[in-house]
PyMOL commands that place a pseudoatom at each C-alpha (Angstrom):
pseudoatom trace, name=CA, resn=UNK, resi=1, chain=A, elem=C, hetatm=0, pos=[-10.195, -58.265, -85.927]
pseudoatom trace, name=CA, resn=UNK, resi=2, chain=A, elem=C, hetatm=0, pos=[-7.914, -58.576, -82.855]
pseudoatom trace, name=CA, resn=UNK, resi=3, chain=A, elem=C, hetatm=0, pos=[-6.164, -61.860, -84.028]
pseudoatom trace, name=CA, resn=UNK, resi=4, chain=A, elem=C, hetatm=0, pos=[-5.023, -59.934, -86.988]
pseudoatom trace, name=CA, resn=UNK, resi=5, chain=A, elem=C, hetatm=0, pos=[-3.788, -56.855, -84.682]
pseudoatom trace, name=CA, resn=UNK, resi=6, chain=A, elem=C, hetatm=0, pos=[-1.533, -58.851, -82.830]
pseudoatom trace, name=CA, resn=UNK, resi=7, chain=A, elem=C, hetatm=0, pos=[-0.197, -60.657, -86.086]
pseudoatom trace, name=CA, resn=UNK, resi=8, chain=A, elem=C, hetatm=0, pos=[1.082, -57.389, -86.523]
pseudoatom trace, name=CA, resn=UNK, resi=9, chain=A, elem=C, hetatm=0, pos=[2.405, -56.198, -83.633]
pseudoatom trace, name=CA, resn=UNK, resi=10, chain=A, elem=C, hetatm=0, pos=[4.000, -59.128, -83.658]
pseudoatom trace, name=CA, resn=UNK, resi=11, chain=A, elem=C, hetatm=0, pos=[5.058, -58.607, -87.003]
pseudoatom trace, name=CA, resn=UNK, resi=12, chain=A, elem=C, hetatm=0, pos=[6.672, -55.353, -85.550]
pseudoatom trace, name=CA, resn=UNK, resi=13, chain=A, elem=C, hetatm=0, pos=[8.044, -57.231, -82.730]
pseudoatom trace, name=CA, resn=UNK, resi=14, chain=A, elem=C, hetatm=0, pos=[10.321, -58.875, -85.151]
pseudoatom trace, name=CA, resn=UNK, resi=15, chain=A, elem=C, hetatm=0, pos=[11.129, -56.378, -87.109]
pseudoatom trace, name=CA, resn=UNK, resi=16, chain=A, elem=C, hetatm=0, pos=[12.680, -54.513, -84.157]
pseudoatom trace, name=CA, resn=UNK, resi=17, chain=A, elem=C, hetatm=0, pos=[14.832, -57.327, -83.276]
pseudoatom trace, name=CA, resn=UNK, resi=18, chain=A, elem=C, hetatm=0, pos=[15.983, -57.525, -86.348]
pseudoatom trace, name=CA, resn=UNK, resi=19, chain=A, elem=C, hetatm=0, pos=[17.467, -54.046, -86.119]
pseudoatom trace, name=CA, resn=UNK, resi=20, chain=A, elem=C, hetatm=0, pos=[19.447, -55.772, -83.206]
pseudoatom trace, name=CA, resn=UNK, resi=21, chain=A, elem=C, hetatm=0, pos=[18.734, -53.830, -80.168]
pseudoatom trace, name=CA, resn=UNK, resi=22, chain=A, elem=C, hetatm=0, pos=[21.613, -54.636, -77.641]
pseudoatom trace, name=CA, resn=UNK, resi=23, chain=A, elem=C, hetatm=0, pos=[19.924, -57.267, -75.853]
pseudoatom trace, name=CA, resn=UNK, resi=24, chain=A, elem=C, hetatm=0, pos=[21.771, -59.976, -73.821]
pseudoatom trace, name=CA, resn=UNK, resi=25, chain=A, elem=C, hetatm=0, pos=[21.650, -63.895, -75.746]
pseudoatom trace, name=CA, resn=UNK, resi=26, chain=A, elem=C, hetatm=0, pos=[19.120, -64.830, -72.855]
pseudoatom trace, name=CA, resn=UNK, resi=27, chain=A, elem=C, hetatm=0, pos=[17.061, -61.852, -73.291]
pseudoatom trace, name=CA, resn=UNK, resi=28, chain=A, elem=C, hetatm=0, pos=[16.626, -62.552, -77.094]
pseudoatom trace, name=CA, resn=UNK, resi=29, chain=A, elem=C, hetatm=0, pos=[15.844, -65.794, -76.093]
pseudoatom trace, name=CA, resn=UNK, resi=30, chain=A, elem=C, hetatm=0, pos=[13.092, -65.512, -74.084]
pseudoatom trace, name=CA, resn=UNK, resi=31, chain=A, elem=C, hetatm=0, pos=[11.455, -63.028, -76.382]
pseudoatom trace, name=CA, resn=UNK, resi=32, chain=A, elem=C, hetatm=0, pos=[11.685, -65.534, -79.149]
pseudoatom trace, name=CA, resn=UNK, resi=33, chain=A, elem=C, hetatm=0, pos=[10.016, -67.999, -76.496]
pseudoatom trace, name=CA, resn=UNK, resi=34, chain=A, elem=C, hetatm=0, pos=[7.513, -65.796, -76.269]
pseudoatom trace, name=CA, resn=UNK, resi=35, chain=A, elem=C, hetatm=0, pos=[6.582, -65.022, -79.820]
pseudoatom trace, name=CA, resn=UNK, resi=36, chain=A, elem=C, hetatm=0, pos=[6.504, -68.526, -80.777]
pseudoatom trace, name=CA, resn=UNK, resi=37, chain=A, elem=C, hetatm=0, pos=[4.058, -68.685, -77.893]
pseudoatom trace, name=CA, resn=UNK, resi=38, chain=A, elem=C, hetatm=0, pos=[1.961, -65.718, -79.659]
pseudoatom trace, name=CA, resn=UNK, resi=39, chain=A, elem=C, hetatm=0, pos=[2.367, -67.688, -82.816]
pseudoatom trace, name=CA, resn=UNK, resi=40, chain=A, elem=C, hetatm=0, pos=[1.046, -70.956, -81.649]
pseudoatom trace, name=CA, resn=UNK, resi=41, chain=A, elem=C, hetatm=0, pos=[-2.446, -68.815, -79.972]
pseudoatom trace, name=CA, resn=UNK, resi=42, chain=A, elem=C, hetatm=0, pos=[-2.646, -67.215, -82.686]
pseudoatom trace, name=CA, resn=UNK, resi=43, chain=A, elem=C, hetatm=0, pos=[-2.722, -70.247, -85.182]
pseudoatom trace, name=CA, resn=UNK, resi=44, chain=A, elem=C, hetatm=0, pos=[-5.275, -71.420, -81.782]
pseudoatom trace, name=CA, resn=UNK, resi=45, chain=A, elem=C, hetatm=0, pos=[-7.326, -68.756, -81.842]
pseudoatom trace, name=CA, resn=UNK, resi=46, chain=A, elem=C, hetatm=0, pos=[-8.670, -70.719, -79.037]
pseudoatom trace, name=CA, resn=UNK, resi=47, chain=A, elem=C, hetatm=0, pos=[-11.619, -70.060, -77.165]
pseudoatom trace, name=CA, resn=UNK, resi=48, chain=A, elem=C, hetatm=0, pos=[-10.322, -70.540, -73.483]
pseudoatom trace, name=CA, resn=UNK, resi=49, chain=A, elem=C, hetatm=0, pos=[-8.315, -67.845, -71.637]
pseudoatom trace, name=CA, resn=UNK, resi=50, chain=A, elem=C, hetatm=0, pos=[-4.589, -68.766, -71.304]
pseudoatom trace, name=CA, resn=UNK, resi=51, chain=A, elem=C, hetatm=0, pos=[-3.604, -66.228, -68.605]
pseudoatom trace, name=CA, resn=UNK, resi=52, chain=A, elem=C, hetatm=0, pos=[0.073, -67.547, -68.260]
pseudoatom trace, name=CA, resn=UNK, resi=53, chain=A, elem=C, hetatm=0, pos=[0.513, -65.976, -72.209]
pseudoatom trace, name=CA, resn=UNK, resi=54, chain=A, elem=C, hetatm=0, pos=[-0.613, -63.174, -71.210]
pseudoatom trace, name=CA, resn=UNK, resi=55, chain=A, elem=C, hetatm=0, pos=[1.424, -62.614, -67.919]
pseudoatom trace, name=CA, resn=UNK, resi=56, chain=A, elem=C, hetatm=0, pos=[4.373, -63.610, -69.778]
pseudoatom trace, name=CA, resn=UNK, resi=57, chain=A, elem=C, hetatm=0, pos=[4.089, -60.861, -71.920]
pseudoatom trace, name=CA, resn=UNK, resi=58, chain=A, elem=C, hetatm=0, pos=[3.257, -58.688, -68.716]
pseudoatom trace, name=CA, resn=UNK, resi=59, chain=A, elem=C, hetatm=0, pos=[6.589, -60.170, -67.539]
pseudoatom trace, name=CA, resn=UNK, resi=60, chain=A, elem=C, hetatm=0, pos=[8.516, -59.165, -70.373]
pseudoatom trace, name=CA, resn=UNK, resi=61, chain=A, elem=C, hetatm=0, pos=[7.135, -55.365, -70.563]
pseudoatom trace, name=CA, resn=UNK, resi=62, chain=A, elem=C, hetatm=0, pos=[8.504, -55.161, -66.703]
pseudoatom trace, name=CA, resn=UNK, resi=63, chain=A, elem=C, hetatm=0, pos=[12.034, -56.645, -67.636]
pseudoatom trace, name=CA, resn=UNK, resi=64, chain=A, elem=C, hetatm=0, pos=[12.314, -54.572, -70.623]
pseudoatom trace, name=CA, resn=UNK, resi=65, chain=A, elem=C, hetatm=0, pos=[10.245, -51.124, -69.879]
pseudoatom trace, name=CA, resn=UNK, resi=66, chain=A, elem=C, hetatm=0, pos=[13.792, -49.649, -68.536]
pseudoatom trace, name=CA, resn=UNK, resi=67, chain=A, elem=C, hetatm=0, pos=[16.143, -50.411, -71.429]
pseudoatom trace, name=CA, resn=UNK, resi=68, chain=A, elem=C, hetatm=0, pos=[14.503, -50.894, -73.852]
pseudoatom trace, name=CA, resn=UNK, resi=69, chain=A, elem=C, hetatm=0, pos=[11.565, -48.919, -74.448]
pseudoatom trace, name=CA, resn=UNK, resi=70, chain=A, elem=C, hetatm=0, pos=[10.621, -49.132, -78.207]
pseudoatom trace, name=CA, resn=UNK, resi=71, chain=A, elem=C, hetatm=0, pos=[10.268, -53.134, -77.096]
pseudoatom trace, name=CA, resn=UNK, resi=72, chain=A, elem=C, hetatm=0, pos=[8.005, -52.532, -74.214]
pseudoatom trace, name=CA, resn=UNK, resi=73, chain=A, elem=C, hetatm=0, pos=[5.720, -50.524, -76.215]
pseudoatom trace, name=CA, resn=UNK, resi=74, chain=A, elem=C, hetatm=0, pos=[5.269, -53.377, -78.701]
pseudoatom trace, name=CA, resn=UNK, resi=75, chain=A, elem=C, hetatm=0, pos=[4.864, -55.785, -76.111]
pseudoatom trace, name=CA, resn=UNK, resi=76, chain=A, elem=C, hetatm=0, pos=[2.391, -53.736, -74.219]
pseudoatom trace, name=CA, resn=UNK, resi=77, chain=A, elem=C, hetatm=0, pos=[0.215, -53.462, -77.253]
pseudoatom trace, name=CA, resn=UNK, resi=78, chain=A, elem=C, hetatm=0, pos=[0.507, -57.031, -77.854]
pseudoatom trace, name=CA, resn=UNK, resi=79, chain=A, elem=C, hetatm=0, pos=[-0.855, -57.484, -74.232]
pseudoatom trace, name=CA, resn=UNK, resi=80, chain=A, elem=C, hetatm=0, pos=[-4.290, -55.599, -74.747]
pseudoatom trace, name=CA, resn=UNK, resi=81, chain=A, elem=C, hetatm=0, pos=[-4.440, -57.347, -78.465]
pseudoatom trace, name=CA, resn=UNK, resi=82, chain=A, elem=C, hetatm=0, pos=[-4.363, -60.420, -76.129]
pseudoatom trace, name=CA, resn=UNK, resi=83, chain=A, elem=C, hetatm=0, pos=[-6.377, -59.463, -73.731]
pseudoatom trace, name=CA, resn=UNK, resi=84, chain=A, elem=C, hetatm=0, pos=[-9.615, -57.908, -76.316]
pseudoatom trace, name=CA, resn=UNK, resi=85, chain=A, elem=C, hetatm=0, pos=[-9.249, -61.995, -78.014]
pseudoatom trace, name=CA, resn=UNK, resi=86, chain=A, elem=C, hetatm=0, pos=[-10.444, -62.753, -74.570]
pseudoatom trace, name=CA, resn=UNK, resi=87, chain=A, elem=C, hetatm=0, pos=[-7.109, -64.707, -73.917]
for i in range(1, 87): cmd.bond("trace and resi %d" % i, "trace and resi %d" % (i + 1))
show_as sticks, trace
zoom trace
């Protein structure tokens, strides 16, 4: 089930910013925008596409591919977990 997939990558998600990766205050921020966002379509598990999730994540792999690669892996897989739910 994809909806379960991306509970865990999301899962992992946390977990590695937990380990405190040296990420500016802003850049922790807007991840933790985002996985509240992830959160909240998960809980959803709506029906209708919601493209802006999804190119938010896309967003995030770009602004953290270069630094911070472990992240962007996460976050990639989180995008195709999004994007088999049809969202």
């Amino acid at each position: 089930m994809p909806a379960r997939e991306l509970q865990q990558q999301l899962d992992t998600l946390r977990e590695q910013l937990e380990q405190d990766p040296p990420l500016s205050l802003e850049e922790r921020e807007h991840l933790q925008q985002l996985m509240q966002q992830i959160d909240a379509q998960i809980k959803l598990e709506a029906a209708t596409q919601d493209n802006s999730l999804v190119d938010g994540v896309n967003l995030a792999v770009e602004r953290f591919e270069v630094d911070h690669p472990g992240l962007t892996a996460t976050l990639r897989n989180i995008v195709q977990s999004l994007q088999s739910m049809g969202i």
